[in-house]
N, C-alpha and C positions, 0 to 999 in steps of 0.2 A: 608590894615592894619587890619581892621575888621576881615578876611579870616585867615589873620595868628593868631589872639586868639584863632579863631572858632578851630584852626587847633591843637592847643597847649591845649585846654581845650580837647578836643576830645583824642589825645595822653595820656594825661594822666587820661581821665575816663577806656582807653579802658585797662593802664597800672596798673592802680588799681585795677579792674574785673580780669586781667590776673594771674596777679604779687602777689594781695594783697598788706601786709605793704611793698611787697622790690621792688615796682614798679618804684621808682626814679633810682634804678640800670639799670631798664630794659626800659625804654620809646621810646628808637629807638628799640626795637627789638617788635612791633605789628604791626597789620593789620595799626593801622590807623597810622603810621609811615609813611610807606610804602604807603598809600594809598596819606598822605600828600605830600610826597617825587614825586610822580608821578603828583600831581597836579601842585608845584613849578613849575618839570622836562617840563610840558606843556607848562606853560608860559613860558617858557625860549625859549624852541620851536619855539610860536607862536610869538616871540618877533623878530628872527632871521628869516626872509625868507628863505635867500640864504645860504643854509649850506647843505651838503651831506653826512652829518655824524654826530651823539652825541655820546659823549664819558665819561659815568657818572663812579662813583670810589666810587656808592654802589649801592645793586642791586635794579633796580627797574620796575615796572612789565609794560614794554613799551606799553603793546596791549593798554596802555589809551593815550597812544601821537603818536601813529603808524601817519606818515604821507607818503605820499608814495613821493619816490626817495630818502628817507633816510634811512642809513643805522644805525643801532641802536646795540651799543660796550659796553663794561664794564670792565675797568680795576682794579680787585682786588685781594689785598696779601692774604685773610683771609675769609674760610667762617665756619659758624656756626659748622658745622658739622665734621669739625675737631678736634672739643674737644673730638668727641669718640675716634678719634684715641692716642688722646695724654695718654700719660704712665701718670699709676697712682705713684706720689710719696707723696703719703699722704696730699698732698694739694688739698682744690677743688677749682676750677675756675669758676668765675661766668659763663661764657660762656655753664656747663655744667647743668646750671641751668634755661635755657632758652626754656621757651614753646616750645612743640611740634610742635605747632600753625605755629610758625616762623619761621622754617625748613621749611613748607609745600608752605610759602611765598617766601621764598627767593628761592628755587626750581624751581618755576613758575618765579621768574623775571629772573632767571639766563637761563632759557630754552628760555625767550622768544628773548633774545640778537641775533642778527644777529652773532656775536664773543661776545668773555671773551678773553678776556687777564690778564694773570696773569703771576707773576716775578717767580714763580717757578715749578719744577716739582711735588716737593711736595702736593700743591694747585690743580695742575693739576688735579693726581690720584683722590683727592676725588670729583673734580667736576664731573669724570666723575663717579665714582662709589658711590660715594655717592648722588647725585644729578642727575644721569644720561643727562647730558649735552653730546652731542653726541660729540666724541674726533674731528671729521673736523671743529668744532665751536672754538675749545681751540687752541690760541699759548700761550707758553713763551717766554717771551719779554723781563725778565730780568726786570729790573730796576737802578735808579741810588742815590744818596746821598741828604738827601733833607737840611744839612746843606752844602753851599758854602763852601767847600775846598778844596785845591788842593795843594799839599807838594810843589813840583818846580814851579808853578805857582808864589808862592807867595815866593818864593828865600827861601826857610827855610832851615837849616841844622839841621837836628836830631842830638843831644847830648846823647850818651851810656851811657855817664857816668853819668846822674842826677838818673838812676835808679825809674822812676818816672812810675806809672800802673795809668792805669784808670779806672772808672768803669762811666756807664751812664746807669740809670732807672728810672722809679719810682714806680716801684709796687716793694719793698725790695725782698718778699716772692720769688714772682715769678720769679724774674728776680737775682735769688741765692747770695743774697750781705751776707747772712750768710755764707753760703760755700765760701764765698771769705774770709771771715774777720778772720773764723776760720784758710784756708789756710795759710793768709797773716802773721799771727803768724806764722806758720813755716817758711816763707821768711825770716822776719824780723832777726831771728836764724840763716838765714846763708847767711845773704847780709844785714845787717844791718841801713846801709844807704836806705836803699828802702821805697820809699813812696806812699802810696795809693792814689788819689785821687776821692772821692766821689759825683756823679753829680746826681741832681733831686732828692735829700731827702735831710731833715733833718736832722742835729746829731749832737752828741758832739765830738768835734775833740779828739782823744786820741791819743796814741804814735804810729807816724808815720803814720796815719791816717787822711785826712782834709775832711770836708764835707761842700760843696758849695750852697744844694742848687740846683733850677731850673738856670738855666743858658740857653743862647741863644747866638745866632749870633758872634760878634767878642769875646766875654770871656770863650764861649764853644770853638770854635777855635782854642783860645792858648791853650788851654789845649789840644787840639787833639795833635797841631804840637810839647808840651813840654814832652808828653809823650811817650816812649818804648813801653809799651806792654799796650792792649785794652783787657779787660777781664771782661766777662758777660757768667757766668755761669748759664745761664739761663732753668728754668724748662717748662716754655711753651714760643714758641716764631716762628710762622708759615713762617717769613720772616728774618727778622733782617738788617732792614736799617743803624743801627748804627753803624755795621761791616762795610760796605761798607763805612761810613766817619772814618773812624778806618782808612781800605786801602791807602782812600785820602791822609791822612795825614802819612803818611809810618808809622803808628803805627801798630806794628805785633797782632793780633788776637788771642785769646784763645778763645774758646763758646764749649759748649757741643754737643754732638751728637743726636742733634732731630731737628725736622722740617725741615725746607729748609736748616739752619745752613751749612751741608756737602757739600752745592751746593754752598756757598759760601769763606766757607773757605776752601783748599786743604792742607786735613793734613800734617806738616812737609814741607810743602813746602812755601804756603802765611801765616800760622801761624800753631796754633794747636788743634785739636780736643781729649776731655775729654769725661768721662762717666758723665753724671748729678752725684753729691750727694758724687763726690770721692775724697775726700778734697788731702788724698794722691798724687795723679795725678794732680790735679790743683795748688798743691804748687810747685812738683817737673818740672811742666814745666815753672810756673815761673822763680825758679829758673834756671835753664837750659838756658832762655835767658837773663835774667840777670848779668850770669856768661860767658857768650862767646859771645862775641864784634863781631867776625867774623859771628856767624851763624845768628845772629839778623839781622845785616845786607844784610846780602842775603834774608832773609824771608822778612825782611820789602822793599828791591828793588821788589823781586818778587808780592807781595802784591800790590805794589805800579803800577806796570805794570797791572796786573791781573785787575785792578779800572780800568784804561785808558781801557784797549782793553773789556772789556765785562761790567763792572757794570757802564753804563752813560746813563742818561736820552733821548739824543742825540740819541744812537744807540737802544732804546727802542721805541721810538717815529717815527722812520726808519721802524721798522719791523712794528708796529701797522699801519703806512699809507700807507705800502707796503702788509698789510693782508686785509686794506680795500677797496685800489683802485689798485689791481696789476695789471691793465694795463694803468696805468693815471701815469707817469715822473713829471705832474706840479706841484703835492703836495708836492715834496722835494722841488720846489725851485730852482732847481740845472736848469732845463731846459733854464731859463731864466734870472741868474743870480741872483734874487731877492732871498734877505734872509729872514726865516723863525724861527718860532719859534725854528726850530731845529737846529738853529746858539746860540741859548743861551747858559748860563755856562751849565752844565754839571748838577750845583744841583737844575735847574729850575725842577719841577713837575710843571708833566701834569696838568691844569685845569677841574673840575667839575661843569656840563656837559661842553665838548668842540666840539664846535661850527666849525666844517672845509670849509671853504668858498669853493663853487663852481668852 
């Protein structure tokens, strides 16, 4: 108990020196963050004997827990250095305001992993070119839904006719609830009955418009499986998990074209791909599914397929034991009958660090 003040006081002198006044933004992104994170990362270590593999989901600089006969992994959506790449549309991100310092950190923890894994191609490119992570260290693994849902599992029939959108974020700016809300007014002109719904903010409900709010588990949910079309017109967004529960729930997909986005939605086929900032083109695809019962439905079947066969935690969790022991069968389980974690639902996420028994 003592260690973790030591740990927290340290964090944040070292965030104050870095950051100045805006170091409460920044306090996981320093040396002694990272240097904390490594020391936890050890006792966890030294707490599990029998383990042949840790599996952490931020980076951390392993040469302080090196033990030998372990194999030392990292699976992450997102790294620093992708905010040079993100397009400027007049917003800045805090991400792009982040010491030089902390790139030169996260480089060295990310070199030092035995593998990375990461859910996209996207991700990929800059580890390797921006972090130079030699490309035999990187797979894509893909990824899966971290809220529990699944359209036919849970007997649901999608209804065309409630005409119902969804939106889920909570950073407004970022994640373009203005270019919806502006869009949504030109819906509203030619589908009248259409209703927005507003998840993880604040607001005043207005016409045709509700806002809920954070919401979690069964009342995030219904709204997946009461809603038609899933739209997040988002301006930074390196992965986007909440397409993928979008899918789950045969809710068809709208998002703009950046980051990983295009790897996970297939324009005109699982939903649709916009430009950021093009209110035009994000109304008129609205509309578009809205207004035609048959082609909704085939994109939200397809969508719905596309979730089962590629975006599951299950078949992410396959490739990561199969890139760490590709000659060892007993880590699936399957050898001997015995079930494994990778018998879980679908929206179990992987644990940090995880611990692989011998």
């Amino acid at each position: 108990m003592r260690l973790r003040y030591l740990y927290v006081a340290l964090i944040c002198i070292n965030a104050l020196f870095v950051y100045g006044a805006r170091y409460r933004r920044y306090l996981d992104r320093t040396w002694a963050a990272q240097w904390a994170r490594g020391r936890a990362n050890q006792a966890l270590v030294d707490r599990h004997q029998n383990i042949s593999a840790v599996i952490s989901l931020m980076p951390i600089p392993n040469h302080t827990v090196r033990r030998r006969g372990i194999s030392y992994a990292i699976y992450i959506d997102h790294v620093n250095l992708l905010s040079k790449r993100a397009p400027d549309f007049g917003v800045r991100f805090p991400e792009q305001d982040v010491a030089a310092s902390w790139n030169r950190y996260e480089r060295r923890a990310l070199c030092d992993q035995d593998h990375v894994f990461t859910p996209s191609k996207y991700v990929e490119r800059s580890l390797i070119e921006d972090y130079s992570v030699p490309p035999e260290k990187i797979s894509v693994v893909g990824g899966g839904p971290n809220l529990n849902v699944d359209c036919e599992r849970d007997r649901i029939v999608k209804d065309f006719d409630n005409h119902r959108i969804l939106f889920v974020g909570l950073d407004p700016v970022r994640k373009g609830l203005p270019q919806l809300l502006e869009a949504f007014e030109k819906v509203i002109g030619r589908v009248p009955d259409a209703h927005l719904d507003v998840v993880g903010i604040e607001g005043k409900n207005a016409r045709n418009v509700s806002y809920h709010g954070q919401l979690h588990g069964d009342a995030l949910r219904k709204l997946f499986y009461q809603s038609q079309i899933f739209v997040m017109p988002t301006l930074r967004e390196p992965f986007g998990v909440v397409f993928l529960e979008a899918m789950w729930a045969k809710t068809v997909c709208i998002g703009t074209r950046i980051g990983a986005i295009p790897e996970i939605i297939e324009d005109g086929v699982t939903g649709f791909l916009v430009e950021p900032n093009n209110i035009v083109e994000l109304a008129d695809r609205m509309i578009e599914l809205l207004s035609d019962r048959e082609r909704w439905r085939r994109m939200s079947d397809a969508a719905y397929g596309a979730a089962k066969t590629k975006w599951t935690w299950n078949l992410s969790a396959k490739q990561i034991l199969e890139s760490l022991f590709p000659h060892d069968n007993a880590h699936s389980g399957a050898a001997n009958g015995e079930r494994s974690y990778l018998d879980a639902p679908a929206s179990h996420a992987l644990p940090a660090p995880l611990g692989i028994p011998t």
